[in-house]
C-alpha positions in Angstrom: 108.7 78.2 79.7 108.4 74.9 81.1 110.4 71.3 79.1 106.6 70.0 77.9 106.2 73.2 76.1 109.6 73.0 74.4 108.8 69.3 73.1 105.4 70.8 71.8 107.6 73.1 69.8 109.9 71.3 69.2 109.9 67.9 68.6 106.1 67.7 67.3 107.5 66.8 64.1 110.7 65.2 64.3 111.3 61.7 63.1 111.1 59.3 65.9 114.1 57.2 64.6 116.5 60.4 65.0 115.1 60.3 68.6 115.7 56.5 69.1 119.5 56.9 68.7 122.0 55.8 71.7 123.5 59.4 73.3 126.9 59.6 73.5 129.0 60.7 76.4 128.2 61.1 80.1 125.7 63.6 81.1 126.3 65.7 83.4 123.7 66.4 86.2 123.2 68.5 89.1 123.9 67.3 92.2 121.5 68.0 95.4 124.7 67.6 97.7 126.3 70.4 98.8 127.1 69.9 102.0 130.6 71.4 102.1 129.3 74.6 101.1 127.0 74.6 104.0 129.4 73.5 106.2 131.9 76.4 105.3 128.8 78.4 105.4 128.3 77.3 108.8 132.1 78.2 110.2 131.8 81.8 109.0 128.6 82.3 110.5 129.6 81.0 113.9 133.3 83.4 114.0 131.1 86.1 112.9 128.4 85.8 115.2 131.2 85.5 118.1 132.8 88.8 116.8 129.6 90.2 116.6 128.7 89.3 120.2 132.3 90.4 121.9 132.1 93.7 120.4 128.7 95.0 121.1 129.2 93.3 124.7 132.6 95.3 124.9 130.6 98.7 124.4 127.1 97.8 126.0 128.8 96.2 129.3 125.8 94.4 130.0 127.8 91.3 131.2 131.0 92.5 133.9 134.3 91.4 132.3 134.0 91.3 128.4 136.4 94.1 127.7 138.8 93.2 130.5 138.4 89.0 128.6 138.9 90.9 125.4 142.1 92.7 126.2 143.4 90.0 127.9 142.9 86.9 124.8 144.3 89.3 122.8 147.8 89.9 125.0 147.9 86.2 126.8 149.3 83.7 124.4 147.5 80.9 126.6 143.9 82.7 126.6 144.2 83.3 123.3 145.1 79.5 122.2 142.0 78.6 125.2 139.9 80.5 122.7 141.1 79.1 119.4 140.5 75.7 120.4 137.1 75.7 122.2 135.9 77.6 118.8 136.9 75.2 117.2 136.1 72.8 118.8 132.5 74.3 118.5 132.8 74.6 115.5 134.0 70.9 114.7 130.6 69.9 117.2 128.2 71.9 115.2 129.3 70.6 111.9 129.4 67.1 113.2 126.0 67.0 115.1 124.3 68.5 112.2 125.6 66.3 109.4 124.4 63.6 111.7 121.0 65.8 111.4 121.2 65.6 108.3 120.8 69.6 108.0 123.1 68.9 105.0 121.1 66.9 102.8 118.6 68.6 99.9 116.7 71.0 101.4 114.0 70.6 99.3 113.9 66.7 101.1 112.8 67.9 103.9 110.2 69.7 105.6 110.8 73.3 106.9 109.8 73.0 110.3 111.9 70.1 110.7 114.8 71.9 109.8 114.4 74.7 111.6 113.8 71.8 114.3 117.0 69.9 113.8 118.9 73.5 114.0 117.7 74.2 117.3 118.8 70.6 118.7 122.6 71.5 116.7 123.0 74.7 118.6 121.4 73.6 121.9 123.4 70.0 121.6 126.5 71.6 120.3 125.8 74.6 123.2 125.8 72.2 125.9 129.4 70.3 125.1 131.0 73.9 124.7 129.6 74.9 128.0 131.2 71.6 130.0 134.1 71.9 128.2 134.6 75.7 129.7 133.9 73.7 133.0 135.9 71.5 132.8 139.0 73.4 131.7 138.1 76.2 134.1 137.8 79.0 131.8 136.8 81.1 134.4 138.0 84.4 132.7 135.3 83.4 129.6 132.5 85.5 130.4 129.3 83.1 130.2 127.2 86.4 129.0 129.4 86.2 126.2 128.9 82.8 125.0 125.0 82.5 125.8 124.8 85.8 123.3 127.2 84.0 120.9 124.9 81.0 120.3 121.5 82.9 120.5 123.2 85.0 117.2 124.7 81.2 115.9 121.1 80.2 116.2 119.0 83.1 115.1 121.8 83.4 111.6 121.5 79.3 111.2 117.7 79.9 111.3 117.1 83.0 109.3 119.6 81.7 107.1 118.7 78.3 106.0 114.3 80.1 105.8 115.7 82.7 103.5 117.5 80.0 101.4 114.2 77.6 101.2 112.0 80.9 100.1 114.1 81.5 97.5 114.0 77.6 96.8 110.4 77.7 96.3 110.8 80.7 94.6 112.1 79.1 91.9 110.3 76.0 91.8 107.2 77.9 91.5 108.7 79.4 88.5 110.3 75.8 87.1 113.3 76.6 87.5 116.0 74.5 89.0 113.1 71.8 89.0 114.5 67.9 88.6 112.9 66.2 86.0 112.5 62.1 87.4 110.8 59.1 85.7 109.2 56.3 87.7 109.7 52.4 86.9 106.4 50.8 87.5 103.2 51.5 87.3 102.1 49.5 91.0 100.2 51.4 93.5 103.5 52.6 94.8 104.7 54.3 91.9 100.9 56.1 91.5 101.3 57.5 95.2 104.6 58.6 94.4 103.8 60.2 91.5 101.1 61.7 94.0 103.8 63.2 96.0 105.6 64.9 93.7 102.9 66.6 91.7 101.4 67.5 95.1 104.4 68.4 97.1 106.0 71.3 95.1 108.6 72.2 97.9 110.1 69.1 96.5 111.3 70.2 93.3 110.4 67.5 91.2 108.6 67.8 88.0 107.0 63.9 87.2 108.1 62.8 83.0 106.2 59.3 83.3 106.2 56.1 84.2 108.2 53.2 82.5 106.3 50.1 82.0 107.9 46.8 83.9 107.5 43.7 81.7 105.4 40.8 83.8 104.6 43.7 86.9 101.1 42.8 87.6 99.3 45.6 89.0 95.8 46.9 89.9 96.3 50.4 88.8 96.5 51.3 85.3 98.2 54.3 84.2 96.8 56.8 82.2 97.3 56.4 78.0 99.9 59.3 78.1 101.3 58.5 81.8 103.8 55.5 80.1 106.3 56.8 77.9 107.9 53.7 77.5 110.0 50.4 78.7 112.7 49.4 80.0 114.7 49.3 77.1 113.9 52.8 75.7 114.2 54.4 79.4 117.2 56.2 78.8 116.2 57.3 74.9 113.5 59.0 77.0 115.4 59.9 80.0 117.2 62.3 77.7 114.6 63.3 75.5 113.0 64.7 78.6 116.1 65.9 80.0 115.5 63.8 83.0 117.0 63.7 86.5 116.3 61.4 88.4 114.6 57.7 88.1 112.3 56.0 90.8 112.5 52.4 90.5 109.8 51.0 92.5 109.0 47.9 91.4 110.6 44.5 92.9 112.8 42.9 90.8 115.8 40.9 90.0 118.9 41.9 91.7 120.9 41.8 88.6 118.3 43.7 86.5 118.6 46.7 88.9 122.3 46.8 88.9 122.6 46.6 84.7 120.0 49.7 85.1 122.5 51.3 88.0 125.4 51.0 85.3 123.6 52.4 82.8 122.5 55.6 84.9 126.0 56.0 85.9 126.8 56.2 82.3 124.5 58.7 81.2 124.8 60.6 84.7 121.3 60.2 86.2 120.1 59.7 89.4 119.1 56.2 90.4 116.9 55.8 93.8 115.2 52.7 95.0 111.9 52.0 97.1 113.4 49.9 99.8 112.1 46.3 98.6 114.5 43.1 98.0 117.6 45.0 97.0 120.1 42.9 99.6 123.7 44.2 99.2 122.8 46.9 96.6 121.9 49.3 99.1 124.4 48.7 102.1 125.8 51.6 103.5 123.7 54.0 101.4 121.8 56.9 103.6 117.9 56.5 103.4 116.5 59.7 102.0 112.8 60.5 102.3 110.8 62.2 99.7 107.9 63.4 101.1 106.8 60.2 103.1 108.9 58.0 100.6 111.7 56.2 101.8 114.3 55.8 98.9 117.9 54.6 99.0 120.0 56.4 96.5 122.3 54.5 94.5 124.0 56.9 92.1 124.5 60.8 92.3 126.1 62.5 89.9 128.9 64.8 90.6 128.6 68.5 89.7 131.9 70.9 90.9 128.8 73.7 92.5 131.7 76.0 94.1 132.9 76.3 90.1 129.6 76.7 89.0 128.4 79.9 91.8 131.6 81.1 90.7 130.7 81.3 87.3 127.2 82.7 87.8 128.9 85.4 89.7 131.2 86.2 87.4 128.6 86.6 84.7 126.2 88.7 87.4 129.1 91.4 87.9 130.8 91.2 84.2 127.1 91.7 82.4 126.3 94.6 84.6 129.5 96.2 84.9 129.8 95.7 80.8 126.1 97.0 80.4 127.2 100.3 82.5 130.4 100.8 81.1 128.6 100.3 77.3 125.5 102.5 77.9 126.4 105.4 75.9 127.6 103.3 73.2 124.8 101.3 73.1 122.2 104.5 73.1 124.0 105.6 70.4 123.8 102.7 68.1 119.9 102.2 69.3 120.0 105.4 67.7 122.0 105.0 64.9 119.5 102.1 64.1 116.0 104.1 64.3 117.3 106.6 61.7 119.5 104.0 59.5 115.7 102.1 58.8 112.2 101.1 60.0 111.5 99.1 62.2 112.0 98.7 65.7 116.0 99.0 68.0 115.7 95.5 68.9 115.3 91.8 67.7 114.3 89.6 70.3 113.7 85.7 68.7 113.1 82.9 70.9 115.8 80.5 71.3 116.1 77.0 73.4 118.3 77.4 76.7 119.5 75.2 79.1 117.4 71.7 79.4 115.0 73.2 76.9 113.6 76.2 78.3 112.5 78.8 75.3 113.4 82.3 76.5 113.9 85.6 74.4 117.2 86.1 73.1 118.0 90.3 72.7 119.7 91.9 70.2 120.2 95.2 67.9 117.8 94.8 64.6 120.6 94.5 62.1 117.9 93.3 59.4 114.9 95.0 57.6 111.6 94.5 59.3 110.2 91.6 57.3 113.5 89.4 57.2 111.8 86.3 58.5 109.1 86.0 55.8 112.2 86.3 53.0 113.9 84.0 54.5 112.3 81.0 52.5 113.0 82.8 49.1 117.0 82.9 50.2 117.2 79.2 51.8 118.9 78.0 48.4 122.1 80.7 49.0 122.3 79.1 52.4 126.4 78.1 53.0 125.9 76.4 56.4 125.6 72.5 56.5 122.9 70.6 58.2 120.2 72.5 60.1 122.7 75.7 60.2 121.2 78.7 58.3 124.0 81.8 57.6 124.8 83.6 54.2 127.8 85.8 54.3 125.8 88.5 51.8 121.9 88.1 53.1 120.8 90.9 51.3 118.2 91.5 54.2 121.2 92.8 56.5 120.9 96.5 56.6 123.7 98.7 55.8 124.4 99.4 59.3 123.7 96.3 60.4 126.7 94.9 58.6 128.7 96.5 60.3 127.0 95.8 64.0 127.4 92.3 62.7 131.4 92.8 62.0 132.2 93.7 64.9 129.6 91.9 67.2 128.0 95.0 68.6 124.6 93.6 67.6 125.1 91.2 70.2 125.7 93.6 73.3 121.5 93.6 74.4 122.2 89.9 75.1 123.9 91.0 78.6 120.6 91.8 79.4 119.6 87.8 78.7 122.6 87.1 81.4 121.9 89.0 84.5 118.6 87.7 83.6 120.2 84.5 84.2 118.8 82.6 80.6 122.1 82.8 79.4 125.5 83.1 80.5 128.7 85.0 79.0 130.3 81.8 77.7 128.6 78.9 76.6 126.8 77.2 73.1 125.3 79.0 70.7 121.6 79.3 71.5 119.9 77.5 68.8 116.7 78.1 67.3 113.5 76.4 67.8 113.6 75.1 64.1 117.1 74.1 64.6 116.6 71.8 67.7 113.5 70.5 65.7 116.5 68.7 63.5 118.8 67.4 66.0 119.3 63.7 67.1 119.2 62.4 70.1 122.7 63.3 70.7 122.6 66.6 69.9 120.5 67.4 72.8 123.6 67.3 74.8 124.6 70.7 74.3 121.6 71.5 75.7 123.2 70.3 79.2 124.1 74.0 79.9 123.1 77.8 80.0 123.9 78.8 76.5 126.4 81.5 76.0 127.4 84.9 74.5 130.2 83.5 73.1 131.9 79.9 73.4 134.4 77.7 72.1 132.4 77.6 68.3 132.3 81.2 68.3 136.5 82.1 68.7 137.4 78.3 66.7 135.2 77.3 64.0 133.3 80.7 63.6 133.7 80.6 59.9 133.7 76.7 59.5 130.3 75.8 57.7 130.4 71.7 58.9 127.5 71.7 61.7 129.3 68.5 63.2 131.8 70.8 63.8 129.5 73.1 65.1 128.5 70.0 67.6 131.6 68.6 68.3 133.2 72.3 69.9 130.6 72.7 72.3 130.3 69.4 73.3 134.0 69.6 74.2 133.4 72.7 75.8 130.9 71.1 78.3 132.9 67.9 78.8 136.1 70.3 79.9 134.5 72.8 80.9 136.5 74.9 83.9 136.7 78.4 84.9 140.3 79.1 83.6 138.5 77.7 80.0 136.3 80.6 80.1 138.6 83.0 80.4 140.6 82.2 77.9 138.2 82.1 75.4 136.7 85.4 76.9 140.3 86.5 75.7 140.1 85.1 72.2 136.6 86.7 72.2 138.5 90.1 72.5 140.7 89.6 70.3 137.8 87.7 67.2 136.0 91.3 67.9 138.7 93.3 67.5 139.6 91.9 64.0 135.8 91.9 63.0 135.3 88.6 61.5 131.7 88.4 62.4 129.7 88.3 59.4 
């Protein structure tokens, strides 16, 4: 479900003055720059398309020498170092020439036939300098079959590769997810045609949150009553609220006003670009980067470790399905230990607020009787949670096995399903509820920064502690030290929580 249908659950009726408080912290963002992935990427698709080509070639014999080349790089010490260094060398060329090409940059920046473009010109460009330098070093025993296969395959992977990786791109998109949220200072002609582009270009991957008025900007458009969400001075109050990305600014202004704005987005970790305008010294030595037909210079990125992040969505990929095979039989026999225990149905799905405010449905084993909800008001006076935190360690609507599920956690096992699904991952905050996030402040919404988690630093530290700013406080320090070797061990403390059944 899409952020504007999270603040229409959500924050229809929260006080605007818990809203207007300053967020604390640095946000952390995505970053579109990933260019040393795609550069290793690159490498390994080059040595394997040259591993490829020698050994078919060695069978087929369609070019005279491959096997005799073959035999020989792998006996002479100097053929073999030859090799080595022009494939490196190609390699170093590619990578070079394509950075220049800016085949690193966003993909969603650009167009796809000018990508697949600016490939061709890498291979051929990069093609051509390999070729002279097997000239000019007389690698005559090099058969040129060999290396004319070699780059058709570097070109046809690089190709395929990069069209497979914007489908699933727009893939997503479509769907909202991975979407940057971006607000626009100004409300000048400018800023209405870039709002234009984005609504209208969807390969983009922007999702438009408003403009922000500019005091003394005189302008012949007028935005629309709900376009302006506010000014200068609440931009950032809003910038979080709407989980935002990214911010335009597009209207000419002091120099010094745009660089108190740049230190503010560094602070809170968003993205600052500029319309080229009057910006003189702001700007030098920062890459131009076109969205759509918009030329903007971008002034801040945030930083965002991606290689530690794919790890960690692999991890919980292969852990959730490997747990979810091992755990079948177990979990077939408590769905059925559940039908006969009461009425009602095997599973509870409620729907919870993930990452950046997407509402998904959160799956678990029904461990209460059917119409638990609608008793809930009748019990909210033996609540023992502080703040917007509901728990009772007797709720007389648990069920008699679902005490024990509860104990021991096993109520929880469906929500592996909520992981390869990719709404949640295996460690991470608490999902909250709807009605919970209805009560947060401003600064609160920071643990909304991430995919929510099976379990998490709350969950193995301060499970039993009823303070909810302690509640707060854990998971923000999860996401501010967050690491890999952080998950594990509290995937260990997780085992060992379970084991002495201290759920409740």
């Amino acid at each position: 479900m899409a952020t504007s249908d999270f603040w229409q659950r959500v924050s229809a009726t929260a006080a605007s003055s818990e809203w207007m408080e300053e967020a604390q912290g640095a946000i952390t963002r995505n970053s579109p720059r990933t260019s040393k992935l795609w550069m290793l990427m690159d490498a390994v698709t080059v040595l394997a398309a040259v591993i490829v080509a020698t050994s078919v070639e060695a069978y087929i014999k369609l070019f005279p020498g491959v096997r005799e080349f073959w035999q020989m790089g792998l006996i002479d010490r100097r053929s073999t170092g030859l090799l080595v260094t022009l494939l490196a060398g190609f390699i170093f060329a590619l990578i070079y020439i394509s950075d220049r090409l800016h085949l690193y940059s966003p993909a969603r920046l650009g167009g796809f036939l000018s990508e697949q473009r600016r490939t061709v010109q890498a291979c051929f460009t990069s093609g051509l300098l390999l070729t002279g330098a097997i000239y000019l070093v007389h690698a005559s025993s090099i058969p040129r079959g060999l290396v004319l296969i070699s780059l058709g395959l570097v070109l046809i992977s690089l190709s395929v590769r990069r069209l497979v990786y914007r489908v699933f791109l727009y893939r997503r998109f479509e769907r909202g997810v991975g979407t940057r949220n971006v607000l626009i200072i100004g409300t000048g002609p400018e800023a209405h045609a870039l709002r234009h582009h984005v609504d209208n270009i969807r390969h983009l991957g922007y999702t438009f949150k408003g403009f922000i008025e500019f005091p003394g900007a005189s302008s012949r458009f007028v935005a629309e009553s709900g376009d302006v969400v506010g000014d200068l001075d609440s931009m950032f109050q809003h910038a979080r609220k709407h989980f935002v990305d990214e911010i335009f600014f597009t209207t000419p202004h002091q120099r010094e006003l745009v660089h108190e704005v740049l230190q503010k987005a560094r602070h809170y970790g968003i993205n600052l670009r500029v319309v080229p305008e009057m910006y003189d010294g702001l700007a030098w030595n920062s890459p131009i980067e076109y969205i759509g037909q918009f030329p903007t210079i971008p002034l801040h990125c945030g930083h965002v470790p991606e290689l530690a992040l794919m790890l960690k969505r692999a991890v919980d990929v292969v852990f959730s399905a490997l747990a979810l095979v091992v755990l079948s039989p177990l979990m077939l026999a408590l769905a059925i230990a559940i039908k006969l225990d009461s009425h009602g149905p095997v599973f509870y799905a409620s729907e919870r607020i993930g990452k950046r405010g997407r509402v998904f449905r959160c799956m678990k084993f029904r461990t209460m009787v059917r119409d638990a909800e609608k008793r809930q008001a009748e019990i909210m006076h033996m609540n023992e949670r502080q703040g917007v935190l509901f728990k009772i360690s007797n709720d007389p609507r648990i069920t008699t096995l679902g005490r024990f599920l509860r104990k021991y956690s096993l109520d929880e096992l469906p929500q592996f399903f909520n992981v390869l699904k990719g709404d949640m991952s295996i460690v991470g905050p608490r999902p909250p509820l709807a009605s919970e996030v209805r009560e947060y402040k401003l600064s609160h919404l920071r643990r909304l920064d991430v995919t929510p988690g099976i379990t998490g630093l709350w969950q193995v530290q301060g499970r039993q502690d009823p303070s909810f700013d302690s509640y707060i406080s854990l998971d923000v320090t999860y996401i501010e030290n967050w690491s890999v070797w952080l998950d594990i061990k509290i995937i260990l403390r997780t085992v060992v929580v379970v084991f002495a059944g201290t759920g409740t």
